[in-house]
Each structure stands twice: as C-alpha cells, then as structure tokens.
VORO-10103 format. One line per field, with one value per residue (C-alpha): residue number from 1; z, y, x. Coordinates in steps of 0.1 Angstrom, whole numbers, always signed. Layout:
k <- (NUM  ...)
zz <- (Z  ...)
yy <- (Y  ...)
xx <- (X  ...)
! end
This chain:
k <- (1  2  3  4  5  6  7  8  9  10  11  12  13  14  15  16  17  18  19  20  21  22  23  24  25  26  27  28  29  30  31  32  33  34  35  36  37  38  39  40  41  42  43  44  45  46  47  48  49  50  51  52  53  54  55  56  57  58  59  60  61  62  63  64  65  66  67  68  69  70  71  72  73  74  75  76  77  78  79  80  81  82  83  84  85  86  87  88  89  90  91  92  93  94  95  96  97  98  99  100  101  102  103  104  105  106  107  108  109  110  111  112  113  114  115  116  117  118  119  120  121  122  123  124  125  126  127  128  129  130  131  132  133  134  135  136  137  138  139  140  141  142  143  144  145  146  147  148  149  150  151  152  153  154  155  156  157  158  159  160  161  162  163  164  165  166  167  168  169  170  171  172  173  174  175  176  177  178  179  180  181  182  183  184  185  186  187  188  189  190  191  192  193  194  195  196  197  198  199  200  201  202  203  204  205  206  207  208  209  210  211  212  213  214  215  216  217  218  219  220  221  222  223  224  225  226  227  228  229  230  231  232  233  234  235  236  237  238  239  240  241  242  243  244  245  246  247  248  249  250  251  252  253  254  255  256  257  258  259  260  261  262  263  264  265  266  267  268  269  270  271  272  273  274  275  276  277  278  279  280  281  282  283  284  285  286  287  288  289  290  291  292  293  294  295  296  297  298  299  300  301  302  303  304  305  306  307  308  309  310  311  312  313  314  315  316  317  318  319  320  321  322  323  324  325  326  327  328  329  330  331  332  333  334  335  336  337  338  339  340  341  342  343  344  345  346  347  348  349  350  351  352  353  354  355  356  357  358  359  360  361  362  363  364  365  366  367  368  369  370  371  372  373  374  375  376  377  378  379  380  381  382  383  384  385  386  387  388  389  390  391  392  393  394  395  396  397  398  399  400  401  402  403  404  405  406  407  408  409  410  411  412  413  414  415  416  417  418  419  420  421  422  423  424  425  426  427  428  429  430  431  432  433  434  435  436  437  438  439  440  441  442  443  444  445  446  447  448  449  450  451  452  453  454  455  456  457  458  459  460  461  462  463  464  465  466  467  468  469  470  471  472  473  474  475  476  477  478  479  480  481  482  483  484  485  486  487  488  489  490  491  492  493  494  495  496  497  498  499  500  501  502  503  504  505  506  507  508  509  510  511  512  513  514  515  516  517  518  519  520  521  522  523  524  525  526  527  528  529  530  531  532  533  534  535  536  537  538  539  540  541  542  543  544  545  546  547  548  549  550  551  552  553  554  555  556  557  558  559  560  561  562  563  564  565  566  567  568  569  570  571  572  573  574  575  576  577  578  579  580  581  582  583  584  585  586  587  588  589  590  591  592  593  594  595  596  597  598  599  600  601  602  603  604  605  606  607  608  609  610  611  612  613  614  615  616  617  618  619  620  621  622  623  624  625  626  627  628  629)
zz <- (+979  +963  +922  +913  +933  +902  +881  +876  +871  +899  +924  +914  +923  +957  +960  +951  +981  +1002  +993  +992  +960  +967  +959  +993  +1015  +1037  +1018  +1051  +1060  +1027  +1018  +1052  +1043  +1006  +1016  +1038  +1007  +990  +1008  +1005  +977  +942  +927  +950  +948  +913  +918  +951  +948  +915  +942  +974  +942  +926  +946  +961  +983  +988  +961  +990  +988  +950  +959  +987  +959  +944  +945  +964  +970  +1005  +992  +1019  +1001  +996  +1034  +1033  +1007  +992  +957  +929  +920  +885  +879  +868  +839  +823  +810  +816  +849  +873  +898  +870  +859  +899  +901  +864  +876  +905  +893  +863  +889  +900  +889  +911  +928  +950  +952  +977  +985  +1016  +1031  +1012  +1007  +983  +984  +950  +942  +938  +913  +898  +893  +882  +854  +842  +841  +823  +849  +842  +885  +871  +837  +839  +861  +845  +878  +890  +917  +926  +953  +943  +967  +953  +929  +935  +925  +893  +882  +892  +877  +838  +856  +867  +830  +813  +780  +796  +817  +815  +848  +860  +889  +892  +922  +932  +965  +979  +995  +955  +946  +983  +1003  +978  +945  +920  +900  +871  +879  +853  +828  +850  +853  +819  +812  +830  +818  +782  +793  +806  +773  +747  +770  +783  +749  +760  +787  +792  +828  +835  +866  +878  +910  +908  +928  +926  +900  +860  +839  +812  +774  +765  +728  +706  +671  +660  +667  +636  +624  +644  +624  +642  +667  +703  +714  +689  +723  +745  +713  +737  +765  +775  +813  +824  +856  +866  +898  +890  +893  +869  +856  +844  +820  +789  +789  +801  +775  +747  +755  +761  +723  +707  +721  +697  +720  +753  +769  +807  +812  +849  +863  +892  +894  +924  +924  +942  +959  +928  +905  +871  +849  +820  +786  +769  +735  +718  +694  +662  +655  +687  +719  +696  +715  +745  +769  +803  +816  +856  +863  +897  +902  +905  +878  +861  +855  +850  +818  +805  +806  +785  +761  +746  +736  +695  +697  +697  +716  +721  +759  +778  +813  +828  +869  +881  +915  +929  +965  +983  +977  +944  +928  +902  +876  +884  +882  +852  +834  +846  +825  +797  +789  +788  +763  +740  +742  +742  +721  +730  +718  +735  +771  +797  +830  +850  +883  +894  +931  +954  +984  +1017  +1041  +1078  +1071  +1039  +1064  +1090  +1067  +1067  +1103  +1118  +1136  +1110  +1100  +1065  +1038  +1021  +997  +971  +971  +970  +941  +915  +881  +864  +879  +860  +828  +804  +815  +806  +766  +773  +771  +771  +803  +825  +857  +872  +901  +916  +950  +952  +991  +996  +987  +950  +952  +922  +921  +913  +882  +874  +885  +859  +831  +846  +849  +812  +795  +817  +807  +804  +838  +860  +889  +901  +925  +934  +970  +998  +1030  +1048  +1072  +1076  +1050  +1045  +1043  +1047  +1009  +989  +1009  +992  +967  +980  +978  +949  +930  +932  +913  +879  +883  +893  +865  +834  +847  +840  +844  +871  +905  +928  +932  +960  +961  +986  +992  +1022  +1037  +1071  +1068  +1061  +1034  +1016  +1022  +1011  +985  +970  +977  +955  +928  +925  +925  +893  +878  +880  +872  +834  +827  +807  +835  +809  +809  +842  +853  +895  +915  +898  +895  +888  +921  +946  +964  +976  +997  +1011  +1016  +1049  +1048  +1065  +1096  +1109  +1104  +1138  +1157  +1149  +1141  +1120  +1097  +1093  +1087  +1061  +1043  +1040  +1027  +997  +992  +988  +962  +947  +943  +945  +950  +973  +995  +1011  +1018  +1040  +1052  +1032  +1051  +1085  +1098  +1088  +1103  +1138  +1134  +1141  +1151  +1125  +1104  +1129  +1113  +1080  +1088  +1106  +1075  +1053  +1076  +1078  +1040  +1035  +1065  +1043  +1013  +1033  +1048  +1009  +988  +1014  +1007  +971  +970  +954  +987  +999  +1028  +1056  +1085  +1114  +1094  +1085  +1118  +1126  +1101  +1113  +1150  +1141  +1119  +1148  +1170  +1152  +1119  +1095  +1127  +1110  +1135  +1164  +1139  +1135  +1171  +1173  +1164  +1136  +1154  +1181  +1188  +1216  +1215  +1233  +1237  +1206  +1221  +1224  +1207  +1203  +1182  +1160  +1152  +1143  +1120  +1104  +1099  +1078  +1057  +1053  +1038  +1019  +1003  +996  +977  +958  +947  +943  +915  +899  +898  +900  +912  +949  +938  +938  +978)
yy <- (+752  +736  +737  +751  +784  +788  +793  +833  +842  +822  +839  +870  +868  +851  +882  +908  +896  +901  +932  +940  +965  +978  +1014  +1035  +1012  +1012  +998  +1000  +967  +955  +967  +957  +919  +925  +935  +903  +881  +898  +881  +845  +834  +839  +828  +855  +882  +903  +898  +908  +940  +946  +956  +965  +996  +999  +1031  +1051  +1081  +1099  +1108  +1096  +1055  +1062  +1088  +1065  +1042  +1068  +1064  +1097  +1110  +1132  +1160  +1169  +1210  +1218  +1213  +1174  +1178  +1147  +1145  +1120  +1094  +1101  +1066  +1072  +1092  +1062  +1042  +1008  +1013  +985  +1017  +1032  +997  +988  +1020  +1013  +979  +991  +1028  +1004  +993  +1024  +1027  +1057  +1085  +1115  +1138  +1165  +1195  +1210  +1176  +1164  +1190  +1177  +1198  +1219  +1200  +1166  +1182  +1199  +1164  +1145  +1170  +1169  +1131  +1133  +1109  +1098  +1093  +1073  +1054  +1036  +1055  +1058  +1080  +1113  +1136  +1166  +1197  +1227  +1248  +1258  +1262  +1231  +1213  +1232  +1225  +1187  +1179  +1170  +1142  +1127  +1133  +1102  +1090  +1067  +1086  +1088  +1107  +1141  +1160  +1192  +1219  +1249  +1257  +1295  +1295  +1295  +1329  +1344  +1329  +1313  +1335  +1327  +1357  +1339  +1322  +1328  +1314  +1288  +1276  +1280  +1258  +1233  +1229  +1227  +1199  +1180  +1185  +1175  +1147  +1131  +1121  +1095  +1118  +1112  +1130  +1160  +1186  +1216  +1237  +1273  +1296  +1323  +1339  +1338  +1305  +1316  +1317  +1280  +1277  +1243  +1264  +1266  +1293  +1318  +1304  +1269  +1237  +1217  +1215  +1219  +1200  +1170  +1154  +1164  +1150  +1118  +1140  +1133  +1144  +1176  +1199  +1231  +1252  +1282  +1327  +1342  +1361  +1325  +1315  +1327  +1307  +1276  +1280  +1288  +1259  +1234  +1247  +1229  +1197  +1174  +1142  +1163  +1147  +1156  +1197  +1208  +1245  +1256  +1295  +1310  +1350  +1377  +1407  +1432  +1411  +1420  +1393  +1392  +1392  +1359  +1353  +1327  +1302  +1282  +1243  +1239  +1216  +1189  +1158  +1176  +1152  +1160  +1201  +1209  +1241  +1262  +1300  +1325  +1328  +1353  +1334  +1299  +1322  +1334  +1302  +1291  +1324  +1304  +1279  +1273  +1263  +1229  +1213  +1177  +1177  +1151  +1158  +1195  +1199  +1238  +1245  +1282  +1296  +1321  +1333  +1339  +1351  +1338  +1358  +1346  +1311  +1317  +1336  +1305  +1278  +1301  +1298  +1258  +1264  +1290  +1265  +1229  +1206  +1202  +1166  +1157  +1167  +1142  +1154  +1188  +1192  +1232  +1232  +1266  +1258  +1285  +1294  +1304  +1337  +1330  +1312  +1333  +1354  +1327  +1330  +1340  +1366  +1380  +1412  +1404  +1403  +1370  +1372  +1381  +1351  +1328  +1305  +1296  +1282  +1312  +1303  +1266  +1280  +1276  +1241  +1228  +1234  +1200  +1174  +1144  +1148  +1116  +1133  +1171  +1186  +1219  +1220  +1256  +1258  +1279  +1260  +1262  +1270  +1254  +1258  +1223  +1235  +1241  +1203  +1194  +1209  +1195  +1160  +1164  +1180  +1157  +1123  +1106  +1118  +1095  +1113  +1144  +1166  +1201  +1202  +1228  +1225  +1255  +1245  +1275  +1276  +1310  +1301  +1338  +1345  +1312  +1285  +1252  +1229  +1198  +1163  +1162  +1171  +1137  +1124  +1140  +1125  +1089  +1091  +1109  +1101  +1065  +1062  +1085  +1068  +1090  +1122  +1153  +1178  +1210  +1194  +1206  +1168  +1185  +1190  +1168  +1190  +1179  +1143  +1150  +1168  +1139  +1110  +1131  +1139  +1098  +1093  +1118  +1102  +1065  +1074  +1093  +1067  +1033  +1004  +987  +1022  +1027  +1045  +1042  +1033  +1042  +1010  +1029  +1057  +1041  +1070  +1100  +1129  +1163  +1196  +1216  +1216  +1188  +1194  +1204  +1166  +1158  +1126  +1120  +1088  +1094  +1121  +1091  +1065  +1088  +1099  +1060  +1051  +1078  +1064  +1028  +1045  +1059  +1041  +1003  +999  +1022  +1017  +1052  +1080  +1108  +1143  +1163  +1162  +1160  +1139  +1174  +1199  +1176  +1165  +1135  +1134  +1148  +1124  +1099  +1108  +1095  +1065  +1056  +1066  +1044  +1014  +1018  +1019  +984  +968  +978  +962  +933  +928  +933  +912  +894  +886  +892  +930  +942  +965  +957  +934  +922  +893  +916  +936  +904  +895  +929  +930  +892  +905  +932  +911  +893  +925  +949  +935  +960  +987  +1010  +1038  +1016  +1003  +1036  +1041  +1015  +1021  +1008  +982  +975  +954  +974  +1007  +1031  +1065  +1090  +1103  +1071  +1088  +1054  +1032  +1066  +1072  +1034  +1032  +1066  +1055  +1025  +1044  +1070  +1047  +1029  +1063  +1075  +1039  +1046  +1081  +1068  +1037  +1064  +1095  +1081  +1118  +1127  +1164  +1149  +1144)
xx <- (+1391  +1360  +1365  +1336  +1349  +1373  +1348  +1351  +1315  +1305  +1329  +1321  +1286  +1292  +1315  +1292  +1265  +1292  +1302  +1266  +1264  +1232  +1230  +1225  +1237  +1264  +1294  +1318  +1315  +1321  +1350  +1369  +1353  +1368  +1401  +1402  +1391  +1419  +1446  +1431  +1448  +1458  +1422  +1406  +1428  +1421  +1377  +1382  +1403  +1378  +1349  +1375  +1387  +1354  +1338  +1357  +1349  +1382  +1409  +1438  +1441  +1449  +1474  +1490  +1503  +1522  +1561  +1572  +1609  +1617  +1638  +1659  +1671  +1635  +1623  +1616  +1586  +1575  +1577  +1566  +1593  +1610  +1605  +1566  +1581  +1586  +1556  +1571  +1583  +1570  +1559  +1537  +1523  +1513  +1494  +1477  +1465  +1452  +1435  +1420  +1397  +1384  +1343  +1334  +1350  +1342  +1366  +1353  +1378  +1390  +1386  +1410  +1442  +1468  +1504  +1508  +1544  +1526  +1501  +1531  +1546  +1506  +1502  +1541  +1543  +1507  +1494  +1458  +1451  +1417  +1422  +1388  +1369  +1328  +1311  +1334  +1318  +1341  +1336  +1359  +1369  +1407  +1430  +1450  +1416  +1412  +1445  +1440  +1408  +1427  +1442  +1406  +1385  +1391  +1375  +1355  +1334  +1296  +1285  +1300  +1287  +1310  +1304  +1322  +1326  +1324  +1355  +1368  +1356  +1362  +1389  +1409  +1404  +1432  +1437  +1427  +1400  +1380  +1401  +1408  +1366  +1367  +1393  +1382  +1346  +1366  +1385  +1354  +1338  +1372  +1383  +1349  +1332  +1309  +1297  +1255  +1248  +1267  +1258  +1270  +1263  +1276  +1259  +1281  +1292  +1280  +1296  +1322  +1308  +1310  +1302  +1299  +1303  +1338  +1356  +1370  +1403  +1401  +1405  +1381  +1353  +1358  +1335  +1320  +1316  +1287  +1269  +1262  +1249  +1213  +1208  +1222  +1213  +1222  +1224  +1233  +1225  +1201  +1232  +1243  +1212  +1221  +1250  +1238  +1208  +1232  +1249  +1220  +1202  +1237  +1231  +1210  +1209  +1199  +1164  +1161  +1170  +1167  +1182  +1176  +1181  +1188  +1184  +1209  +1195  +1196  +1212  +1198  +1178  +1194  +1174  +1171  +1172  +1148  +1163  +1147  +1151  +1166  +1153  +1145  +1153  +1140  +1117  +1120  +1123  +1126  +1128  +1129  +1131  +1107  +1076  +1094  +1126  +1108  +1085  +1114  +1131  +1103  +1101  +1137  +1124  +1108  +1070  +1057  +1087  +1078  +1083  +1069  +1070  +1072  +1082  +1080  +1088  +1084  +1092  +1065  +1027  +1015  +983  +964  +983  +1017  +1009  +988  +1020  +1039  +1014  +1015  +1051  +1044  +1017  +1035  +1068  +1056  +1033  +998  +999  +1031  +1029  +1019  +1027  +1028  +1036  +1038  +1047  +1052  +1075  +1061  +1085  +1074  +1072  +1047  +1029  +1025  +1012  +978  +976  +947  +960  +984  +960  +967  +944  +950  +925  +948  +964  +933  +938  +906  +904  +922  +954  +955  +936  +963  +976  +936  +949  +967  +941  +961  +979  +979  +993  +989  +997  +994  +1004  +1006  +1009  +977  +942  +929  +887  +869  +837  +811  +815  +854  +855  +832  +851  +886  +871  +857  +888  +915  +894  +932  +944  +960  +970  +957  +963  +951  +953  +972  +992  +976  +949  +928  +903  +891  +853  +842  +854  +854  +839  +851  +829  +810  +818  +796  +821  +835  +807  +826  +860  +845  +821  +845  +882  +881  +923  +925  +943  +949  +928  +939  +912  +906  +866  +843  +837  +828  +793  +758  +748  +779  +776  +739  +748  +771  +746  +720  +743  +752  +714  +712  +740  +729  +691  +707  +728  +718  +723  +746  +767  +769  +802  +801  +814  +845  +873  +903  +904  +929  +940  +909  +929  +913  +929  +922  +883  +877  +892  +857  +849  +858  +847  +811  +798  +772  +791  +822  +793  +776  +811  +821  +786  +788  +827  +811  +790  +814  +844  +853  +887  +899  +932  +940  +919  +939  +937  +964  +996  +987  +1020  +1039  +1013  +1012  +969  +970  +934  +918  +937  +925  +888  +901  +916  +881  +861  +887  +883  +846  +843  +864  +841  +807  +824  +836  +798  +788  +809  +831  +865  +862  +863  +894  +905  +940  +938  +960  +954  +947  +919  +904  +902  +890  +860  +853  +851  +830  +808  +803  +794  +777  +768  +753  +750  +776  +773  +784  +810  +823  +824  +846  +884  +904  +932  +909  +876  +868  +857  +883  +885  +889  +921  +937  +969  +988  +962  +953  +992  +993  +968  +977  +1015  +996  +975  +997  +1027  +997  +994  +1022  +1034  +1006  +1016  +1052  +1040  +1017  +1040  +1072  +1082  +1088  +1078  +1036  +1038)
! end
C-alpha cells in the first residue's frame, strides 16, 4: 500500500468518489464497492464502513446486529439478548460503534414490520437504535412504529420528516391513539433540541394541542427546543390549522412556513384567531388550499410581517374576486417594504378544463381574469419577481401594462401568462405587442417576461414597430432605453397560436424583437411541450432564430446572444445564401441550410427541445422556484 494512502483525509476523499455522494444519485453501486473496501485491511476498514453506514434506507441492517435469544416456551420468538442491559457489554459496544455511523435514515412502515417483543425489549433496555443519526424520515402506519420512534430521536438530529399513514387511523387504530400522536410529537420536540427542518404529513385527522407555554403547575418548559427550528412544513386538514398556527406563533427562530391544507367534504373551517408580536423571524410563507383557507391563513398573522417571499398555490377556476381576496390577505399581513417575490399559481384539473372547451356550453366569461384580480399585489413596489399563472389567461389592456411596467420598475421576473389555448377573443381580445414597448423601456432589471400578447396579426406587429418609433423620437438619444439589455427570456400565452407559418409575419415579429431587445436567448409559446403543439411552437423557434441571424448580420459575432458551433455555421451558410433577404431566411428552417417542409416534425421537435431547456435554465437562475414554470 502506497504511504500516502494512510494519510486519513486523503483516503477519505478518494473514498467519497467512489461511493459517489452525490445527492440523487443512485448510491447502490456504492455501497456494494464500500463494503468491498471494508475488508481490505485495517487502514480501510473504519473510513470505509463511515460511508458503507452513513445513509441508510431501511431500519433492518441496524436491527440485524442486535444480539437475539430463541425462547423455545414462548413459540421460538426472538428476543433481545440480556446482555445489552449492560452498558459495557462487548454486544452493546459492537452495535454503538457501528449505529455511531449512521447519518441518515428512512424508516418507512409496513415495508418494514418489526415483532412487538423486540420493541418491548428496545424501549426496556433504553436502546438509542441511532446515537448519531442528523437526517430521520419515518412513514407511520402502526402502533408498533409509534411506540418505536423514542428509540430513533436523538439529540443530534437537525432534519425530521414525520408522516402518518391511513392504515393508522383505519386499519390499525390503537385505542389510544390520540395520546399516542401526541406523545410522540412531544418526544420529537424534548429530545431533538437542535432540530432546524421538521415536516409533517397528516391528512387525516386534526393534530393534538401542542403548546410551548408551560403548563399550570409544571417546573419547567416542555419544549425550550424547537427554539433552533427554522424550516417547517405541514400537510395537514383544515380542522388541523389552529394548532399548527398556535404552534408555529411560539417559535422565535422559524423563517420558511409552508402548509398545505387539504379540505374534507363538509368538514367545517375552523375560526382562526389572529396573534400580536408573533411571525417575527418569518421570511419565507407557502401556502396551498383554497382562497378562503390561504386568506384566513393570512387574517393570523400581525401587520407588517417582514416576509420576503410569498408562494400561493390554488386548485380550480376562480374569478377576479377570489384572487383579489387572496392578494389582499398578503397586503393586510406583510410589509410593503419587505416583500420580494409572489408567485400565486391555480393548478386546473380536466374537468376545469373541459369547462374552456369549445364545445362545453359554458359561459366562461366569469372567470376571465383582468387587472382587478392582481390589484392589491401592485401595493408592493419593490417586488423583483411575480407570477400569476392562474391557469386561465389574464387580459390587460395597453394600458394595465403601462402601470405594471411603471409601478414594478425593480421586477426581475415576470410572469402573467395561461395554459388554456382558446383565447376567448369575442369578449376580451388580448393587447398588442406594443405593450412590450413599456416593460423594455421602464423594467430595466426585468429577465424573463411571460405575457398573454396577440403576436398573430400585422396590426400588432405594426402596432409595436410605431409605438418604438414614438418612444425613441421622446426620448434624448443620450437616454435612450431600447432595445432593452436586461430581457433574456420573451414568452406568449395562447394568442399567438394564429401565428402560423408565414414568412413575412415571423420576419416582421423578429425585426420588432431586434428593436426591442438585445440580448435575447429564448422566446417560446407558453407551454406547448405539455399541450402537444409542437408546430406552433415551431413558429417561435423560427422567429428566435431569425432574430439572432439579423443581429449576427448587424454586429457579427459580437452580439451578446448565446451561441453554439452549429448556429454559427448556420448563420455563416445563410449569410452566404440569402444575405439580408430575411423572408427567404425565414423560410428556411432552424437546424437546416435547406429549406424543408414546415411539417418536418423531427427538426421542429429538435430545435424546440433546445429552446425550450434554454428557457427554462433561464427561469430556473432567475426564480430559483420550480412553481414559475
């Protein structure tokens, strides 16, 4: 063995390439090459069995190593050796050197049954299963796993995620169960003191009264932990909020709050009470129920809370009046100075959008969206990123986007687009792409911009190329503000689908882009790899292309697009071709130096999978929130 392979820090790193530590990958391999590292030699052995123990996805290796007994009068059952009663033992000091290791466990019940005698014996020899343990994930679906979890909450953990199974409250209801749930959320809370993430799904029935005041008569505080808890999130019934609330208000490090609420058929909303001087470390809120639930989520909390960032998410069709109650709860709860980011998203199931089919006989006009349903949220002017993808499209007028682009001057990302494709022309038809002009000329930080425009007609493009003529003719040379620097990212909700194929319309849209903006790297048709469009998309990608080639004729290599060697070659072929004929160029397709048909399904699905992963990277750097896409 070379010498410099006893130099511990050394081997440990070789060792953690092989064990290849990467989060979300497939540690299999790694822990078979570990355990073969293992029986090397003596130098080897304890860094290797460090990683071969460190995660661990089952609760039965551990239990393996346990000294058992066969009692042959009580039916052969296995139980633990008496020998682990004594601390000293050499049995209980094998299993200590090896639990010591564990970093990580899941511990997922019924996948993993454990006979009631051995947790009899775990919790009467007051055996601590993981000493060092920082990351515990456990499923619930019994008794027997209530009863266990003591002997898994060490001191030393930092990151609890805790669910309860169904088959708990039907199948295998202890009568005591509620005592039980109870104790055991005590016990995470008096034994886990550096806790910082703690989550909890419960789905079924309303969490016990947990309280952080002392009770009357007890000498000391429950729970002066918790104190180090920052990240908590709950999944839980509406009948549950009041405790969960209660119990978040006590917290005075707590910075990232998210509860999902999930409501019962007839299951009473119970009434909230608001608290004072409460909240105060608050950063981060996600919240997901319905607009009544997510308002009076809000109605608890004291005014001006210095919250950051706000994520909403909804489920079905709303008017302007629920998502305006919504917003209002944020203003009458949260800072205007503080508050960065909103992102209010409404998730539509099949039937919702059924209900948008053509064909349906329904009157949708009730739940056509407009400016009154983001109102409140335009109270906070120094957001840097919202987005209201609200499923259905939201109609400003040229106007509206005026007064957004002027009141949101600090924006970075914003996004106010749809995933239905029927555009309901007959009662709001969408602005033009004149409205563009606003957010290139006042949003000077914005990146990425998702807007339900009308790009499908001349008078729009017109309409645009007039409105940059206006704006450059007002404006000082020395001042000028277009073409805008910052936009990276342009996408359209489902007006443009009329766009179709034609040369002269792509030519005429990526002429007013080159007017408008200068660094461009994705424009896209809102989610068309979900609604199965690939051609209309196909329109997009053309217009995209066509706007880098007139910059690349322009300024040559030195414009700031993104580039890559095929597209180089491209442009240089095309150069060669066409020159500054941009019709034929457009008539030409992206991947290709020949024209081909404008059906050709394989170079349009291509090209699309390249813009479209171009813009959703971008979204991803900006947002840093998968909720924006």
């Amino acid at each position: 063995m070379h010498r410099a392979l006893a130099i511990t820090e050394l081997l440990t790193h070789i060792l953690r390439d092989v064990y290849n530590d990467d989060e979300g990958l497939n540690l299999r391999p790694g822990i078979k090459d570990m355990a073969r590292v293992s029986q090397v030699c003596k130098t080897f052995r304890d860094p290797a069995l460090d990683f071969l123990w460190k995660n661990l996805d089952s609760l039965l290796p551990l239990l393996r190593l346990l000294p058992l007994e066969i009692n042959e009068e009580h039916g052969d059952k296995a139980r633990l050796s008496k020998v682990l009663g004594d601390l000293e033992s050499t049995e209980r000091q094998f299993y200590i050197s090896i639990s010591n290791r564990v970093r990580t466990l899941s511990f997922l019940e019924p996948h993993e049954p454990i006979p009631r005698d051995l947790i009899n014996d775990i919790i009467e020899y007051n055996l601590l299963l993981t000493p060092r343990i920082d990351v515990l994930h456990l499923h619930i679906s019994s008794e027997a796993g209530l009863r266990l979890l003591p002997a898994l909450i060490t001191p030393e953990l930092t990151d609890i995620s805790l669910s309860f199974d169904e088959n708990l409250y039907v199948f295998n209801r202890p009568l005591d169960l509620g005592d039980l749930i109870k104790s055991a959320y005590m016990t995470i809370f008096r034994c886990a003191p550096k806790l910082v993430h703690f989550s909890v799904v419960d789905l079924y029935e309303a969490l016990p009264l947990l309280s952080l005041t002392k009770a009357p008569g007890q000498d000391h505080m429950d729970m002066a932990c918790l104190q180090s808890l920052t990240h908590a999130i709950f999944y839980i019934t509406a009948a549950s909020l009041p405790q969960v609330l209660e119990l978040m208000s006590q917290l005075r490090k707590l910075e990232d709050l998210t509860i999902q609420v999930c409501e019962k058929t007839f299951e009473e909303i119970p009434r909230l009470s608001s608290a004072s001087e409460t909240f105060g470390s608050l950063k981060n809120v996600a919240f997901d129920g319905s607009p009544d639930i997510i308002r009076r989520i809000f109605s608890v909390f004291p005014a001006n809370c210095s919250i950051q960032s706000v994520i909403l998410r909804m489920h079905g069709l709303y008017t302007n009046a629920d998502i305006a109650l919504v917003l209002s709860g944020v203003v009458a709860a949260v800072s205007k100075e503080s508050l960065r980011k909103i992102i209010i998203t409404s998730v539509l199931s099949k039937s919702d959008l059924a209900r948008w089919d053509a064909d349906s006989g329904i009157d949708t006009r009730q739940f056509i969206l407009d400016i009154h349903a983001i109102e409140p949220a335009l109270q906070f002017r120094n957001l840097e990123i919202f987005s209201a993808c609200l499923g259905v499209p939201l109609y400003l007028t040229d106007e509206d986007h005026l007064r957004i682009a002027q009141t949101w001057c600090s924006v970075q990302l914003l996004y106010l687009s749809s995933i239905v494709q029927r555009v309901v022309f007959a009662h709001k038809p969408p602005a033009s792409i004149a409205s563009l002009v606003h957010y290139a000329r006042y949003c000077r930080r914005l990146k990425a911009l998702g807007l339900c425009l009308d790009a499908s007609t001349k008078a729009s493009v017109d309409a645009c190329m007039q409105a940059v003529d206006t704006c450059e003719e007002n404006i000082p040379e020395e001042n000028h503000s277009l073409p805008s620097p910052s936009i990276q990212m342009v996408e359209f909700g489902p007006s443009w689908l009329e766009c179709n194929f034609d040369p002269g319309h792509i030519n005429s849209l990526a002429m007013a882009f080159t007017r408008l903006f200068s660094n461009l790297a994705a424009c896209r048709a809102c989610r068309t790899e979900e609604l199965g469009v690939p051609q209309a998309a196909w329109t997009w990608m053309k217009v995209q292309t066509l706007y880098e080639y007139i910059l690349f004729t322009d300024q040559g290599c030195n414009v700031n697009t993104l580039w890559s060697a095929w597209k180089l070659r491209l442009f240089s072929k095309w150069t060669s071709d066409y020159g500054k004929d941009y019709e034929k160029v457009a008539l030409a397709a992206p991947g290709s130096s020949v024209e081909v048909d404008f059906d050709d399904d394989q170079n349009a699905e291509a090209f699309n999978q390249i813009m479209y992963r171009t813009a959703r990277g971008e979204l991803a750097k900006i947002s840093k929130e998968h909720e924006v896409m």
